[in-house]
PLY file of the C-alpha trace (Angstrom):
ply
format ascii 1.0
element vertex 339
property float x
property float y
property float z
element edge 338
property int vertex1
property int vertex2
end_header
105.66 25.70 131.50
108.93 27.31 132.28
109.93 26.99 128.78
107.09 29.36 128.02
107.32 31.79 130.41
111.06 32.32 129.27
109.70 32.34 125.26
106.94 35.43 126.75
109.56 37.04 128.05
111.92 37.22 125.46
108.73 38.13 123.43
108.15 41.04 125.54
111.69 42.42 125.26
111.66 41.74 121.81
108.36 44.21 121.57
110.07 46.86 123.87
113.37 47.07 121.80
110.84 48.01 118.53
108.40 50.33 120.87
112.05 52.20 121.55
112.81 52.38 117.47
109.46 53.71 117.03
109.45 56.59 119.94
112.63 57.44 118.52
111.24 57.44 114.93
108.28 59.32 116.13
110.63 62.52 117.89
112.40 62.71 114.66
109.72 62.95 112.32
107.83 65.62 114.35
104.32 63.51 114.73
102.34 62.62 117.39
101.48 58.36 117.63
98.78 58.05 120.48
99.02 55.39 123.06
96.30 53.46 122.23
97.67 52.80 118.83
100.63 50.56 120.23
101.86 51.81 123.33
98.88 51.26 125.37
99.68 47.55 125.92
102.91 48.15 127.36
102.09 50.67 129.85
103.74 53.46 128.26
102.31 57.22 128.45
101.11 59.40 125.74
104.06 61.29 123.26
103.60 64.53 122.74
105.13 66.36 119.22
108.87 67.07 119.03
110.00 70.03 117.03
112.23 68.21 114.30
116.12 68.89 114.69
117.76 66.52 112.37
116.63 64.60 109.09
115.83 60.93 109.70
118.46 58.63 108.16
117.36 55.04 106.97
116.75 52.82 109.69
116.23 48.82 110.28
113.09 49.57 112.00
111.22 49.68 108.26
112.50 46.78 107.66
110.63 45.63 110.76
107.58 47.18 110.58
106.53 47.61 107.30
102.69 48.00 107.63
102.87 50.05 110.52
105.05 52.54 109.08
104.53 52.24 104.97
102.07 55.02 105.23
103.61 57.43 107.87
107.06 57.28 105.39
104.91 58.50 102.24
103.12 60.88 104.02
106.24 62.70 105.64
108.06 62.14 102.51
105.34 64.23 100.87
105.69 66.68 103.32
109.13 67.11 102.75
108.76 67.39 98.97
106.20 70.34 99.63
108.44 71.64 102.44
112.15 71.68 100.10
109.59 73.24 96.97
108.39 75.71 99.49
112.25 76.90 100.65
113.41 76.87 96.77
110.96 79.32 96.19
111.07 81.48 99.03
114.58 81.82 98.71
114.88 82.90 95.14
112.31 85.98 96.12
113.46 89.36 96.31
113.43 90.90 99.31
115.05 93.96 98.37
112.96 97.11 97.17
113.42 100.80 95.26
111.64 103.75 95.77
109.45 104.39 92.69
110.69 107.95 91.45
109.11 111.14 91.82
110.94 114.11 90.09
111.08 113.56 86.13
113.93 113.93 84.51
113.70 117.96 82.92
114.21 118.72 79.58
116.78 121.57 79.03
115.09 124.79 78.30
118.16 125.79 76.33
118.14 123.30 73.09
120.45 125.47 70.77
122.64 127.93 70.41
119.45 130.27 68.70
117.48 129.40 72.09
114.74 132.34 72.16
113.02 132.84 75.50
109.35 131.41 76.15
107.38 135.11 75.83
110.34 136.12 73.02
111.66 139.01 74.79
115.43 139.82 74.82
117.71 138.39 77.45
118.14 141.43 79.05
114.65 142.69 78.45
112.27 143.03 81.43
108.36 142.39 81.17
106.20 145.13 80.41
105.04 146.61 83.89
101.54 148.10 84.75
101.70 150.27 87.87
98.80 151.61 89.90
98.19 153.30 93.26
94.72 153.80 95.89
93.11 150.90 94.71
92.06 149.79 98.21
90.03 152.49 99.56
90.21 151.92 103.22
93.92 151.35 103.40
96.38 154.36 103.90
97.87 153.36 101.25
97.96 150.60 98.17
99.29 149.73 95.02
98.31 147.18 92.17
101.16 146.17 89.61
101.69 143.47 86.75
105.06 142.29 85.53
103.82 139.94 82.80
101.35 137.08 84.07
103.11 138.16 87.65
100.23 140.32 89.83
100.42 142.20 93.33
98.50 143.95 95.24
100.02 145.56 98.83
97.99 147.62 101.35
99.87 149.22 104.28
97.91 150.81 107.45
99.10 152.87 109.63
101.21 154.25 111.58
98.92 153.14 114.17
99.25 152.63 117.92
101.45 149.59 118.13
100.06 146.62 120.40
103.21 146.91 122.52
102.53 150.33 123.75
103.78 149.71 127.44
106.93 149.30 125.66
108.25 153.35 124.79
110.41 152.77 121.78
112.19 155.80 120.07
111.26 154.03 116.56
108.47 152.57 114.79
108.13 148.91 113.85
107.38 147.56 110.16
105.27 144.35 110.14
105.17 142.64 106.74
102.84 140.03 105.56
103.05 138.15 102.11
100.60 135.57 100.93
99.15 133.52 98.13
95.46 133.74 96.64
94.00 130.06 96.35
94.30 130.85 92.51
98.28 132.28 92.29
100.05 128.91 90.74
98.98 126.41 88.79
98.58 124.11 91.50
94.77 124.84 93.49
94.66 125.29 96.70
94.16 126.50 99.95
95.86 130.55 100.49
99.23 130.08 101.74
101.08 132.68 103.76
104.73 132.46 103.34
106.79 133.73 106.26
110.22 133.46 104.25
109.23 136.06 101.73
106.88 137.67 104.26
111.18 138.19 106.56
113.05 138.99 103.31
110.56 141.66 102.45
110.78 143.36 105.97
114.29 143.18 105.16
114.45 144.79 101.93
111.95 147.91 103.61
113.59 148.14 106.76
116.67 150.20 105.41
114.53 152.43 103.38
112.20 153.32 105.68
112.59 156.16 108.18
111.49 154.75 111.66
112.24 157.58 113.83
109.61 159.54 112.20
106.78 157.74 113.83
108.43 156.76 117.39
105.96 153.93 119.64
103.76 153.17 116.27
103.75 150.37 113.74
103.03 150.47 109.84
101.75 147.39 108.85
102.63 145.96 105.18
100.36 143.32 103.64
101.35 141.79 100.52
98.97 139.62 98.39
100.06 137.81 95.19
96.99 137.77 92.77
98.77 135.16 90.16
102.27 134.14 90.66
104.41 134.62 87.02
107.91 134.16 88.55
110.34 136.94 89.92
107.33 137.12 92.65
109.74 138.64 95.35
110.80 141.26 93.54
107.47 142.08 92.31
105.92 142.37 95.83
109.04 144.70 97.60
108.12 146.77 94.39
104.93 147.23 95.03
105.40 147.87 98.14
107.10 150.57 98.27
105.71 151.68 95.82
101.83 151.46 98.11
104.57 153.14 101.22
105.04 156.08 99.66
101.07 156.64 98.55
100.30 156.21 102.30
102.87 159.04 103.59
105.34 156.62 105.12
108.81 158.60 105.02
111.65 156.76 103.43
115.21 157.67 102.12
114.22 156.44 98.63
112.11 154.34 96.61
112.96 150.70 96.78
112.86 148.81 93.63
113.97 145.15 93.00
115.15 143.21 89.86
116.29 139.37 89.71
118.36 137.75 87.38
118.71 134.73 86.31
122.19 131.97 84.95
120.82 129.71 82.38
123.87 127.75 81.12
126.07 130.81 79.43
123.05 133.43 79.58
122.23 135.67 82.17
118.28 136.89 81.58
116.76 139.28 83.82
113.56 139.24 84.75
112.65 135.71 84.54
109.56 134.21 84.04
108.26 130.82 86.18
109.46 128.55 83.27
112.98 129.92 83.60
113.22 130.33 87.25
112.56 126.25 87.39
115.54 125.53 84.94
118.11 127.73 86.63
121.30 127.33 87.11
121.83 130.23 89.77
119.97 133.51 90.69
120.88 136.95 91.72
118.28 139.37 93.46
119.32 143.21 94.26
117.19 145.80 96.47
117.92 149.13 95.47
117.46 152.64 96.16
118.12 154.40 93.13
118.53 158.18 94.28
120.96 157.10 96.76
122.80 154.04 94.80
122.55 151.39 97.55
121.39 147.92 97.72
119.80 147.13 100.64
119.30 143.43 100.41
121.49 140.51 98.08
120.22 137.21 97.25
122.83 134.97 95.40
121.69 131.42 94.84
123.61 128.32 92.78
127.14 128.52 91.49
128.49 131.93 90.44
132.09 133.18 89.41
133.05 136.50 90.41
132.93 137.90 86.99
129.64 137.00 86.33
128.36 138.63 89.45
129.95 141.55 88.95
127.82 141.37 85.73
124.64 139.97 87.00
124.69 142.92 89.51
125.12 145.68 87.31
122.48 144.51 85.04
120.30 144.25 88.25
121.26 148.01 89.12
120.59 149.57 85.58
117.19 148.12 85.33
116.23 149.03 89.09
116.80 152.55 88.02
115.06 152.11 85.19
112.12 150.90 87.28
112.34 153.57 89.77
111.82 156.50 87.07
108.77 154.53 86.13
107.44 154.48 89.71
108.32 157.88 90.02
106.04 158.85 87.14
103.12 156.40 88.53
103.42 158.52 92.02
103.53 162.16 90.17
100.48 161.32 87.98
98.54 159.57 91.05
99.14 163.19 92.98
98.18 165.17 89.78
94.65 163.64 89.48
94.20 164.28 93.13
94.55 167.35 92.88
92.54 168.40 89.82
0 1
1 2
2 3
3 4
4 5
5 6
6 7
7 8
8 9
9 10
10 11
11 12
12 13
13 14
14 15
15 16
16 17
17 18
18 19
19 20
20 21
21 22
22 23
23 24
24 25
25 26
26 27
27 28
28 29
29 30
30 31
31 32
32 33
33 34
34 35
35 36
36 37
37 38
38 39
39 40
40 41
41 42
42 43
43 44
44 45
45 46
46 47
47 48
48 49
49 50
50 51
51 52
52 53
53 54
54 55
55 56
56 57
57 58
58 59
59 60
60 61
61 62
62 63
63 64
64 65
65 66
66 67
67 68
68 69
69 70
70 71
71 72
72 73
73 74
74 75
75 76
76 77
77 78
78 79
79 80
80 81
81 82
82 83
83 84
84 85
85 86
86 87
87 88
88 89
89 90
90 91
91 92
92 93
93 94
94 95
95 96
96 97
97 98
98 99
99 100
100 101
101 102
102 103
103 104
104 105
105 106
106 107
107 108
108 109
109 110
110 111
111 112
112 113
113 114
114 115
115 116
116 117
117 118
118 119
119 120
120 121
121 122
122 123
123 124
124 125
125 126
126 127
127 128
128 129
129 130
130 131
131 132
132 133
133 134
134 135
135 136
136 137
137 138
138 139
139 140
140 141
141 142
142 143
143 144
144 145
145 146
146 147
147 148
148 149
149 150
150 151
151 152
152 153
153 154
154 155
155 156
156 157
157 158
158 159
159 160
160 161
161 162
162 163
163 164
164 165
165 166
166 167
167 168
168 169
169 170
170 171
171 172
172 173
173 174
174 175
175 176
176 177
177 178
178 179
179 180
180 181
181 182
182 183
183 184
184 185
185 186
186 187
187 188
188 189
189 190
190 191
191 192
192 193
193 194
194 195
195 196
196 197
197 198
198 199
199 200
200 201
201 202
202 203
203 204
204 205
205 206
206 207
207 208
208 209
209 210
210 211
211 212
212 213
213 214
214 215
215 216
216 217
217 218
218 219
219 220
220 221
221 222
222 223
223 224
224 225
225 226
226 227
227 228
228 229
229 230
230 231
231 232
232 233
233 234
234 235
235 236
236 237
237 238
238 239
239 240
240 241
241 242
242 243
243 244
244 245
245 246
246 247
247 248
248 249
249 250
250 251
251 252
252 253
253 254
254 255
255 256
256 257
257 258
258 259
259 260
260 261
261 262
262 263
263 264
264 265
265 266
266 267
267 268
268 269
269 270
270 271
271 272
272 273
273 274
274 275
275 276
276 277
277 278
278 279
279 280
280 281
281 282
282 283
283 284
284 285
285 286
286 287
287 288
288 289
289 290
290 291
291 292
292 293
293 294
294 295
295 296
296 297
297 298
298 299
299 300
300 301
301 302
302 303
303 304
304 305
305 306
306 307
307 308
308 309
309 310
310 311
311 312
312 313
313 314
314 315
315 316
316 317
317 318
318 319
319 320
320 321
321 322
322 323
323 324
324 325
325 326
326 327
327 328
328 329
329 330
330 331
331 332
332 333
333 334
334 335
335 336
336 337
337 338
């Protein structure tokens, strides 16, 4: 009887040595063995799954306990094949990205030596001009010109009481106002109003203008660009003075404007859209002919001082040239009045 005891209790260490190997099996391979299975006969409580740290090494234990863990070792051996394919392929994924491009690459405009501009006028040939003034009845003043494809039309009121009349000023204020037509560029749309050409007209007037003649008032200026050509700016400060002097406003001169434009070794004047896109550099001049001042610059891109000097006077020779042709549009408009 003792005998037996002592061979059940060796038999029960013997079985907790293996439930050890197997708990320890069971942490490391990350899956959960319920009590019932084995455990439950030795009093021991329910394991719960155990993130797996290490890989599992071979071990006596399946030498031990073949049937109980033949299929557990195939089925986590599987997993690990799926697992290792997984990372292989995960890792040899790119994970970095490119924006995809936007802006084409352009085409130079200027292919030869022989280049010939798009509407085949001379480089230092401006577009014919068409010049008109009181086209908008109830303004006190208007004016409707075309450069080209380029078309304005500018009505000024006033001077009129100006909305800050608490405010005694010994000069008038100029407000200007430039905007699109839904139908100007290429590109449909909704009318845009653009303040930056809206301040460098005020600009351009603003020196021309005499304010002192009507002291506490404001003249209002509104610009609107019927189809946009290129050389729009100076365009609309031509036209507008142009509507300023058929409404009365007194000025020092007429103000005419004239761009210019560096592609590669040529300077063109008058540019069209086409050119004004491939650019190198541009050069705008606000002039009063009668009096032979500029009153506003506008150098953009890279320019030598040589060039300028030439880009300039080509600017000033065709502004007077333009200036004798607004004078002419202004004498005939009074003539027909008359008679």
């Amino acid at each position: 009887m003792g005998s037996l005891v002592h061979y059940c209790s060796a038999l029960v260490a013997a079985a907790g040595s293996i439930a050890a190997a197997v708990a320890a099996l069971c942490l490391k391979k990350n899956f959960l063995l319920h009590s019932s299975l084995f455990f439950g006969h030795f009093g021991h409580e329910n394991f719960k799954e155990v993130k797996q740290t290490t890989p599992l090494k071979s071990s006596p234990l399946h030498s031990l306990c073949p049937a109980l863990l033949g299929s557990h070792t195939k089925t986590e051996r599987n997993r690990e094949t799926e697992m290792s394919s997984k990372s292989s392929s995960t890792t040899t994924m790119t994970t970095t990205y490119s924006p995809s491009p936007t802006v084409k690459n352009r085409q130079p405009i200027i292919k030869d030596v022989d280049w010939a501009r798009p509407d085949k006028r001379g480089f230092h040939q401006c577009r014919p001009a068409y010049l008109n003034t009181g086209t908008v009845n109830a303004a006190s003043g208007s004016a409707y010109v075309e450069f080209g494809s380029t078309k304005v039309i500018v009505s000024v009121f006033g001077p009129r009481e100006s909305k800050k009349a608490s405010m005694y000023s010994d000069i008038g204020r100029l407000n200007c106002n430039v905007s699109y037509t839904t139908f100007a560029t290429h590109f449909r749309g909704q009318g845009t109003e653009n303040k930056e050409i809206s301040s460098m007209l005020h600009k351009a007037l603003e020196g021309a203008i005499i304010l002192e003649s009507f002291p506490k008032t404001t003249v209002d200026v509104f610009a609107l660009v019927l189809e946009s050509g290129g050389s729009d700016l100076p365009v609309v400060i031509s036209c507008a003075s142009l509507a300023l002097a058929d409404a009365g406003i007194m000025m020092y001169d007429l103000v005419t404007s004239v761009s210019v434009s560096c592609l590669g070794s040529n300077l063109i004047i008058d540019p069209i859209t086409e050119e004004e896109t491939y650019q190198d550099g541009s050069l705008m001049i606000t002039f009063m002919p009668s009096r032979r001042e500029v009153t506003q610059l506008t150098l953009t891109g890279e320019w030598s001082t040589p060039r300028i000097h030439e880009a300039m006077q080509l600017c000033m020779d065709a502004c007077c040239k333009l200036g004798e042709i607004m004078r002419s549009c202004l004498k005939d408009a009074a003539a027909s009045s008359e008679s």
